[in-house]
N, C-alpha and C positions, 0 to 999 in steps of 0.2 A: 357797573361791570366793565373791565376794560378788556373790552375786542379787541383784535385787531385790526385795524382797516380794511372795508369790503377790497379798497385797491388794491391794497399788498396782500390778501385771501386769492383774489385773484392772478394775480401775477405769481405767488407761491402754487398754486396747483395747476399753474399752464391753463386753463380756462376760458375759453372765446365761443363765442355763438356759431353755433352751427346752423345752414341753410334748411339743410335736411327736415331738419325737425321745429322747421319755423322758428327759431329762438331769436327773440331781440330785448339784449336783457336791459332790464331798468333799474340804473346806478343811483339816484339821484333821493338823499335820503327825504329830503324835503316834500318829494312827490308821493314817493312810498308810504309818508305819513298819512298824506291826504287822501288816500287810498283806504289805506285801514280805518281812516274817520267815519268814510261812508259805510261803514259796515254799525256805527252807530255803537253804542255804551255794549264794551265786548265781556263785561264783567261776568265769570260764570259759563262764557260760548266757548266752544269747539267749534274749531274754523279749519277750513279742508284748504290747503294751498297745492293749485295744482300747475306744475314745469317751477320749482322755484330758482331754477339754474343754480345764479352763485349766491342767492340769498338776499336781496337786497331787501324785496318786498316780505320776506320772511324775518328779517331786522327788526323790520318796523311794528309789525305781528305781535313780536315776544317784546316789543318795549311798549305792547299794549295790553290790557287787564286781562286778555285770552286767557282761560283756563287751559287750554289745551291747543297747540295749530298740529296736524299731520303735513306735511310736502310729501307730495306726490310728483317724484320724479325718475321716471323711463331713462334719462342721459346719465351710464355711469360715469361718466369724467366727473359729475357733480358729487358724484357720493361720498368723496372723503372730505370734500368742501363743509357739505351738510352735516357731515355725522362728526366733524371738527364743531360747529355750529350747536350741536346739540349736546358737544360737551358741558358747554357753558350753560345749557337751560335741560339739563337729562330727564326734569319730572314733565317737560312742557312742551317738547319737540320732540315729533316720531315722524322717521326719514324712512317714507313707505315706496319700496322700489318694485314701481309696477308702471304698468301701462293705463294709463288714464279712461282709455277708454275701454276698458276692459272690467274696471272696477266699479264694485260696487262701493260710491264713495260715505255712502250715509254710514255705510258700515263701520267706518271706520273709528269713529266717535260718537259718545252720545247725546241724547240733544240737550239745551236747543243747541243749533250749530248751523253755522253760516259756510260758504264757500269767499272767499276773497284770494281772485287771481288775476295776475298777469299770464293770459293765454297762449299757449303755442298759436299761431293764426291759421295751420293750417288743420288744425284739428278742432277750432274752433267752435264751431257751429254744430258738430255733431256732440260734442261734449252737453251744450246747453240741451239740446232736445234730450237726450239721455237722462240732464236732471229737469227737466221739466214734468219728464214723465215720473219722476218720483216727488214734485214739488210740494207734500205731503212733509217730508224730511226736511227741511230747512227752512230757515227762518228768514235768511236774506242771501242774493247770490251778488255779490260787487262785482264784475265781470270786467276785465278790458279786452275789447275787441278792433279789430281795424274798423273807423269810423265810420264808414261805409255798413258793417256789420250793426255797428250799435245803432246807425238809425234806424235799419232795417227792422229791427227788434221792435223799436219804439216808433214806427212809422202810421203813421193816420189814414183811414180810407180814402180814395180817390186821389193816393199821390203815387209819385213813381217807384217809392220806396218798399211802397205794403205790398206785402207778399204770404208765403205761408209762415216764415219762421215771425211775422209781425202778429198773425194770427193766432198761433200755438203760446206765443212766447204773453201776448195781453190775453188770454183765454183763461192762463194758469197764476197769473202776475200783476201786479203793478209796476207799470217799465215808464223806466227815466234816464236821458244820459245824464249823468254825473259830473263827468269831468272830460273835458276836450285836452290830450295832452300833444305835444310836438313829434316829430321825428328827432329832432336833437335830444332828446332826454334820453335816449334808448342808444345801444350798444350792440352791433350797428346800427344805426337809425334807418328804420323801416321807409320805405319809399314814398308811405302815406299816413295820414294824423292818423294817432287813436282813439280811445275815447271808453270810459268806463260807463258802462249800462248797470244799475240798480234794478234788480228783482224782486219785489217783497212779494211771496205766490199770496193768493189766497186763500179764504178760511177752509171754503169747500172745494176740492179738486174732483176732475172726473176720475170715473174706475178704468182702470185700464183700457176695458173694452170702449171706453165711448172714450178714449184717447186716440189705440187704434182705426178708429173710425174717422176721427176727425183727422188723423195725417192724409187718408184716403181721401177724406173729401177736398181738401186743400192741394193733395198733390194731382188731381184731376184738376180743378178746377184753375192752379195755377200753374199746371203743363203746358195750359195752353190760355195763358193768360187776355192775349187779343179778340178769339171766340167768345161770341155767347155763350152765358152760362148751357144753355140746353144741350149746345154740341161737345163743350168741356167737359160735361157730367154724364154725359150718354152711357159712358161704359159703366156709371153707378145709378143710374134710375133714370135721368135726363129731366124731362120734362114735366112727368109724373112726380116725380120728388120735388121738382120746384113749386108745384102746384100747391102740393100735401104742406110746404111751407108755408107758402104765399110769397111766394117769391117770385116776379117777374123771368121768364126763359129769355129773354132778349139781353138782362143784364149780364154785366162784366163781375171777374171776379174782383177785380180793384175797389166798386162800388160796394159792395156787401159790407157789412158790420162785423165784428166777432160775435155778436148775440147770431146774428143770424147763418153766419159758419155752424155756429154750436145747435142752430134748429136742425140744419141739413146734417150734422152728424148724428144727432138724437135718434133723428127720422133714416137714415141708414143703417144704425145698427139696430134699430128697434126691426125693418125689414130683412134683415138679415136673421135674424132673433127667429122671426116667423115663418 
């Protein structure tokens, strides 16, 4: 199919990142490939791309077996970019103008279906907990995040890294960064590396409610991350709850497991229940 050049798409529709809305878009078809790779044999998927600005990562998408990609794109400067873009593939591109985090994205297509994005950074992070909580729906999330983000994600017990989104994000998943990319690749290039995080969720997910639970017990616990757990968790059982786990009160939240986050949220909503 002869496109025409992401660079003269861009330069024809006046198109540049904007700060506002975190944009740093990724020209570089090479990388974009290696992106949609990690999304693994797309034969048959629906894949949700979410900020696709001028398309680049979305190029690479439809010159993959995707049955179907949606963009999910909030910037209308973008929109006559995209829906030029979707002349060329009309059965296979749907240029859904909404706000990301407003949407319900499973909706969108049916499964199986993946997410593979280059992320606004600053709406980053509430984006993933949004589909973690549905991580039922999707088969695999490629994610780029600022580096810092992605290891957070995939960060290990007793480092400076793990935190609650390291706990929600391996509770619901199997988390790996992917792919460590530069500030030069990007348009403007970002202040700092980025880095694609892979989500495969698994088999069994919690029901809502011991979701809900578990933000609670993590956003207590890691409010106040330097405290003992006993004085972190007071406002949710404290001491009492650590016990009914077996959980040391003297410990930190950094030390804990995700099996045993996931006792303390069990044992909260179960007392909550009662």
């Amino acid at each position: 199919m002869n496109l025409p050049s992401l660079k003269d798409t861009i330069q024809a529709h006046g198109l540049d990142a904007k700060k506002s809305l975190g944009q740093h878009f990724l020209l570089d078809p090479g990388i974009c490939a290696r992106i949609v790779s990690l999304g693994g044999d797309l034969t048959g998927r629906s894949v949700v791309e979410i900020g696709p600005g001028p398309g680049g990562l979305t190029r690479a998408l439809l010159e993959s077996p995707a049955a179907r990609v949606d963009a999910v794109e909030i910037d209308e400067r973008a929109w006559p970019l995209l829906d030029e873009l979707a002349g060329y593939y009309p059965d296979r591109l749907h240029v859904v103008r909404q706000d990301a985090l407003k949407l319900d994205a499973a909706s969108l297509a049916p499964a199986p279906r993946q997410i593979i994005a280059n992320l606004p950074y600053n709406v980053a992070t509430p984006l993933l907990v949004g589909w973690l909580k549905q991580a039922a729906s999707w088969e695999r999330l490629s994610l780029m995040f600022q580096l810092e983000v992605a290891e957070r994600i995939c960060a290990a017990p007793d480092t400076s890294a793990y935190g609650r989104l390291a706990v929600l994000s391996q509770w619901c998943a199997s988390c790996s960064v992917a792919l460590r990319i530069p500030p030069g690749a990007f348009s403007p290039p970002p202040k700092v590396h980025s880095a694609v995080a892979v989500l495969i969720p698994h088999a069994e997910q919690p029901e809502p409610a011991l979701f809900r639970a578990m933000e609670r017990v993590t956003a207590a616990a890691f409010g106040q991350r330097r405290k003992m757990l006993r004085s972190s968790l007071k406002s949710i059982g404290g001491e009492a709850l650590l016990a009914e786990a077996g959980i040391e009160p003297t410990r930190r939240a950094e030390t804990l497991s995700v099996a045993e986050f996931a006792r303390l949220a069990e044992l909260h909503l179960a007392r909550s229940r009662s």
